[in-house]
C-alpha positions, 0 to 999 in steps of 0.5 A, a space after each residue: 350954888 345958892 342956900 337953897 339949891 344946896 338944901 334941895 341937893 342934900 334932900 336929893 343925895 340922902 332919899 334918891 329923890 328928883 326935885 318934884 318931889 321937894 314939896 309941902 308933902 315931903 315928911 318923915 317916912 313919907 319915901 321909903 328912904 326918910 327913915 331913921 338912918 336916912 334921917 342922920 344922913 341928912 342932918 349930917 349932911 346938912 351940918 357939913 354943908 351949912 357949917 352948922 351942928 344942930 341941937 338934938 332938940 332940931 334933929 328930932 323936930 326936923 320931920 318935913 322938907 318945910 320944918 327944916 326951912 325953920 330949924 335951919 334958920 335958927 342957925 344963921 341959913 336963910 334959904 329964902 323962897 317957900 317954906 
């Protein structure tokens, strides 16, 4: 599985969404899902899976499916493709 696809799955597994809804519109609290709690499962799963501990700074900004594209890059992931 590439870094993306990796990306997308944990978006997928934290908001019991299906991959059409990965997209620009993609924000905080945008599916019913993305709240507080939703938000540390995802950042947590992210951590696990890219082997990475994000800042409380990151964690905070991380507010769209595209800001993560950025803040993960600052740890070393390049998911490539549209951001």
């Amino acid at each position: 599985m590439t870094p993306k696809e990796k990306y997308d799955q944990a978006f997928m597994e934290s908001f019991s969404i299906d991959k059409q809804a990965l997209n620009d519109s993609l924000e905080y609290n945008s599916v019913e899902e993305w709240d507080s709690v939703g938000h540390m499962t995802l950042i947590g799963l992210l951590e696990d899976t890219f082997e990475i501990a994000m800042d409380m700074d990151d964690i905070i900004d991380f507010s769209s499916y595209n800001k993560g594209h950025e803040i993960l890059e600052k740890y070393g992931v390049t998911l490539g493709g549209k951001k």
